[in-house]
C-alpha positions as CSV (number, residue, x, y, z in Angstrom):
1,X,-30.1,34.8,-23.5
2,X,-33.6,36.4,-24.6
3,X,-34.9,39.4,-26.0
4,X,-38.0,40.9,-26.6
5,X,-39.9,42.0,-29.4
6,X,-43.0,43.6,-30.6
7,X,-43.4,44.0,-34.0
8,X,-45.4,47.2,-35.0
9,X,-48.7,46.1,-35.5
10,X,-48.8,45.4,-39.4
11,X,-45.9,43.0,-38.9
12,X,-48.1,41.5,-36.0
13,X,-50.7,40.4,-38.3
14,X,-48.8,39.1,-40.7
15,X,-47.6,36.7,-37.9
16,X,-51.0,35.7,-36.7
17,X,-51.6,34.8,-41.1
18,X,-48.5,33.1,-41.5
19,X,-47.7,31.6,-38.4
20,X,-43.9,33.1,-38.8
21,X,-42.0,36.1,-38.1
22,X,-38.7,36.8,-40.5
23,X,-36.2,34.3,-39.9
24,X,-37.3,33.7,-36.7
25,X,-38.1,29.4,-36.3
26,X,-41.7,29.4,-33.8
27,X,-41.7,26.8,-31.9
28,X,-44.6,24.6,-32.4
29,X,-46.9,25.7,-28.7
30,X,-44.5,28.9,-28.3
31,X,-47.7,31.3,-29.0
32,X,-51.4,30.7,-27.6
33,X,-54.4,30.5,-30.0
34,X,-53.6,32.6,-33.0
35,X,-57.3,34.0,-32.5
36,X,-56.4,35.4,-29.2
37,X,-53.3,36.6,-30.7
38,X,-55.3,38.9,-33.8
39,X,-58.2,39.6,-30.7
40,X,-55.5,41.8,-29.2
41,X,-54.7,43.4,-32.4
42,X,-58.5,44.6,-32.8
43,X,-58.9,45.3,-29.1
44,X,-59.2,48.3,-27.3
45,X,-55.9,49.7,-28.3
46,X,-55.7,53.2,-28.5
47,X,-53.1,56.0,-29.6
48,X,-51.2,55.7,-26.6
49,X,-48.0,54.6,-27.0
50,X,-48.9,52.4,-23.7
51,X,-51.7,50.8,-25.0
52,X,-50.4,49.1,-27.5
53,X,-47.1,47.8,-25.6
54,X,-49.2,46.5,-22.8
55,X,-52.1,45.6,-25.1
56,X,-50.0,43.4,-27.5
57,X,-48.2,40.3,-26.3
58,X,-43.7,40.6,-26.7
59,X,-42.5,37.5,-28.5
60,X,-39.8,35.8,-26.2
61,X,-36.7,35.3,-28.6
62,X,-34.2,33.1,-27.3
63,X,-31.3,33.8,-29.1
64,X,-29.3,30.9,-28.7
65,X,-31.2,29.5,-31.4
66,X,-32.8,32.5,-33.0
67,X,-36.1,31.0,-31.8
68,X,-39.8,32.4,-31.0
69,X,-39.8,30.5,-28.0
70,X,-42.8,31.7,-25.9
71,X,-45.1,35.6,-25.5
72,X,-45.9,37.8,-22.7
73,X,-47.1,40.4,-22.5
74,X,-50.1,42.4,-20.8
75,X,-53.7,42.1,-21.2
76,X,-54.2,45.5,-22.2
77,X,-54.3,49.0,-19.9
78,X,-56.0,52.4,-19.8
79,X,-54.6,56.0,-19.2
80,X,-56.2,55.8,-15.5
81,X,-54.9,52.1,-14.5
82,X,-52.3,52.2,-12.5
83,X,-51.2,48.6,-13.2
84,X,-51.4,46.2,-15.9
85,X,-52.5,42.4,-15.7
86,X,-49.6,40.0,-16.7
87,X,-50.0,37.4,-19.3
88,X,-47.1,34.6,-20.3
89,X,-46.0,31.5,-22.1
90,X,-43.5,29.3,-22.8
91,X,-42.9,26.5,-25.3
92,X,-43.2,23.6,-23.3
93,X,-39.9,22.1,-24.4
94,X,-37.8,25.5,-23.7
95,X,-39.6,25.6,-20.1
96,X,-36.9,25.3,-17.5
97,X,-34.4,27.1,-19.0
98,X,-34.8,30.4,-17.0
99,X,-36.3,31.7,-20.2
100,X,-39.6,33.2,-18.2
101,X,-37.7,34.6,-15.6
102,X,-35.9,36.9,-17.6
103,X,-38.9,37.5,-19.8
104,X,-40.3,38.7,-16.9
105,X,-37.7,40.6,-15.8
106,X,-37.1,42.5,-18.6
107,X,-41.5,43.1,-19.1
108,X,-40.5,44.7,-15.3
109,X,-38.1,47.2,-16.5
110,X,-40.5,48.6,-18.5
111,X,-43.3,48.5,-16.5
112,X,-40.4,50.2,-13.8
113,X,-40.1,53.1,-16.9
114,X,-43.7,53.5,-17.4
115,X,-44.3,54.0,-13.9
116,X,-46.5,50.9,-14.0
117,X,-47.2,48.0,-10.9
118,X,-48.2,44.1,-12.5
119,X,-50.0,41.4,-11.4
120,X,-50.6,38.0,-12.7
121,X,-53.5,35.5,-12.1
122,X,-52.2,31.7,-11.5
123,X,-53.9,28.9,-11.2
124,X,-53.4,26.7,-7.9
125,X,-51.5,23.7,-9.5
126,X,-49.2,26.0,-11.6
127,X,-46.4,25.5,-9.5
128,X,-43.8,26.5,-12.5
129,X,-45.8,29.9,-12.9
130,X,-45.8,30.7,-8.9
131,X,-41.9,30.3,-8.8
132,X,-41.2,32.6,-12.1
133,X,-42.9,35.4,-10.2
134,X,-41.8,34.7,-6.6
135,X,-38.2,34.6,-8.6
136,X,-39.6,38.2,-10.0
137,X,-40.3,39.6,-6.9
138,X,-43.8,38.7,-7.1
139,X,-46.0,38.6,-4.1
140,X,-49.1,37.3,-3.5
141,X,-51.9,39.0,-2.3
142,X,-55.4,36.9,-2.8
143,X,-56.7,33.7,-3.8
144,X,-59.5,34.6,-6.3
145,X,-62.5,32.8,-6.9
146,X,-63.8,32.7,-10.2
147,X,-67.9,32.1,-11.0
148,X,-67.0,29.0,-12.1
149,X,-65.7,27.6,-8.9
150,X,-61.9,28.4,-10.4
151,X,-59.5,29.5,-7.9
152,X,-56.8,31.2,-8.7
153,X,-53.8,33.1,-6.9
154,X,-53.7,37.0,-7.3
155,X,-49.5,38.1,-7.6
156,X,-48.3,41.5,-7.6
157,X,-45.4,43.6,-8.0
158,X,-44.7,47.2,-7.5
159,X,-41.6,49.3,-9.3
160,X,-41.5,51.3,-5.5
């Protein structure tokens, strides 16, 4: 149904110029904000191999259409975190489709590999997001309150 990939980073930024990967359609909303795309690619990612897969955002190909449908990924990680924050998209006109859910699954497996927990941030009306990660095996542990007055819900997951 999907697969991920994460291009070595050359290939990333030839994505973020040209909006388009191979011959891969994107679907028009599949990707956030091509800045915050090429941010990650000058962020703090380091020579560990870990770094850059939880530092770079996995394109979500759904192959039924050979499509770049939607990203996640993490928001980067350090040799001493034990856990990585979680950070996903779909295109709003694949949503639905159970697309996330094995996204998510499959970021899991590796996190499961690497010996890694994740959590996710979700805002309080994101009732699509909360039932991908409950889905996931998600639980959630806070309610966060940002200094803006956001609130948000705190999800983890564990690979014990």
């Amino acid at each position: 149904m999907i697969r991920l990939l994460q291009p070595p980073a050359p290939e990333f930024r030839q994505l973020v110029k040209a909006r388009r990967y191979g011959n891969f359609k994107v679907a028009v909303d599949a990707l956030p904000d091509w800045l915050i795309l090429d941010q990650g690619l000058r962020g703090l990612i380091n020579d560990h191999p870990l770094a850059y897969r939880y530092g770079v955002p996995f394109l979500i190909v759904y192959e039924a259409e050979n499509a770049i449908v939607g990203n996640i990924g993490g928001k980067g990680w350090l040799p001493e975190e034990q856990e990585v924050e979680l950070g996903y998209h779909t295109a709003r006109a694949y949503r639905g489709r159970g697309i996330m859910t094995a996204a998510i699954a499959a970021v899991q497996e590796l996190a499961r590999e690497d010996g890694l927990g994740l959590l996710a941030h979700v805002e309080m009306e994101n009732a699509g997001s909360r039932r991908v990660l409950i889905r996931n095996g998600f639980t959630r542990e806070a309610i966060v309150e940002l200094p803006d007055s956001l609130q948000l819900e705190r999800w983890g997951w564990s690979p014990d």
